[in-house]
C-alpha positions as CSV (number, residue, x, y, z in Angstrom):
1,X,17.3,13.4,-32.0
2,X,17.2,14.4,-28.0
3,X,13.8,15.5,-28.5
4,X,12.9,12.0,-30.0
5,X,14.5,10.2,-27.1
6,X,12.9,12.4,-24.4
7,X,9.8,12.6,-25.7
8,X,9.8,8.3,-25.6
9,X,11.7,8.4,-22.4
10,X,8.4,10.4,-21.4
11,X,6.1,7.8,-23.1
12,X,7.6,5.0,-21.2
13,X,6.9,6.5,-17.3
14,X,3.6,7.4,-18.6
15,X,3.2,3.9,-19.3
16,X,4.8,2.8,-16.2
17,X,2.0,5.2,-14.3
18,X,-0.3,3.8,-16.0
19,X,0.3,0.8,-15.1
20,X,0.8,1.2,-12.0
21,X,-2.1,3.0,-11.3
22,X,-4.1,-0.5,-13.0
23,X,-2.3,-2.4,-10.4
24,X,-3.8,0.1,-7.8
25,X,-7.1,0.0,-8.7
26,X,-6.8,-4.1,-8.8
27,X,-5.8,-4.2,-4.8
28,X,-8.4,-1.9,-3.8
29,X,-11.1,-3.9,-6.1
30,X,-9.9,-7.3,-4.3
31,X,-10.1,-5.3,-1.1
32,X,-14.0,-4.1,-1.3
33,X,-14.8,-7.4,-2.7
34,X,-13.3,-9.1,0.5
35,X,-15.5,-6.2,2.4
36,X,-18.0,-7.4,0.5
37,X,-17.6,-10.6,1.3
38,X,-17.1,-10.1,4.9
39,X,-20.4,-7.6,5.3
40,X,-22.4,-10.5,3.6
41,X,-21.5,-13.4,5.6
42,X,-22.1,-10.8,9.2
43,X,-25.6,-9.7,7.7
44,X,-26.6,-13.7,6.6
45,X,-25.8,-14.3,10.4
46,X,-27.4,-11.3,12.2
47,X,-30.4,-12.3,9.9
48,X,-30.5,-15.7,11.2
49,X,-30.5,-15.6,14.7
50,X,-31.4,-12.7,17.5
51,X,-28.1,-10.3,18.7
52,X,-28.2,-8.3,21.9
53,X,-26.1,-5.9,22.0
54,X,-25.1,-4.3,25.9
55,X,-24.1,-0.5,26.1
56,X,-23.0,0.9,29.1
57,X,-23.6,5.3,29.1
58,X,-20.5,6.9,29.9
59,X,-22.7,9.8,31.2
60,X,-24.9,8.2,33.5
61,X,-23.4,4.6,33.5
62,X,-26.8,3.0,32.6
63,X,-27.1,0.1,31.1
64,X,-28.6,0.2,27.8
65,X,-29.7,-3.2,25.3
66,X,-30.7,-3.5,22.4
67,X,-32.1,-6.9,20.7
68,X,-31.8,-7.6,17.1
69,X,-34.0,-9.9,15.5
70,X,-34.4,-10.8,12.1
71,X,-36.0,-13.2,10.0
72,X,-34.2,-14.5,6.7
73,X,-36.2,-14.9,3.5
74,X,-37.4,-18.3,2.6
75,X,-35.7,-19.1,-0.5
């Protein structure tokens, strides 16, 4: 009889890590879809008008740019 009521005592946390482990894996698939999301809207904007980016060397203290330019697909 104590073996029957460990052994479902057992059952239920396994169910409970289960399920919390679903929960889990539900936050960090909203997460990467917001990442998603965000990566998307940043590349539809780079590809939709020139960036410049400025880099100073911390070596030398050189200015360095760089221009991004991209053309979005027609479509």
């Amino acid at each position: 009889m104590a073996k029957k009521k460990e052994s479902s005592l057992v059952g239920r946390e396994e169910a409970l890590d289960i399920e919390h482990i679903r929960r889990r894996l539900d936050m960090l698939d909203q997460r990467l879809d917001n990442i998603d999301s965000v990566v998307t809207a940043l590349v539809e904007r780079v590809m939709s008008q020139p960036i410049t980016l400025n880099i100073t060397c911390p070596n030398c203290g050189t200015n360095i740019e760089f221009a991004i330019i991209g053309k979005e697909k027609p479509g």
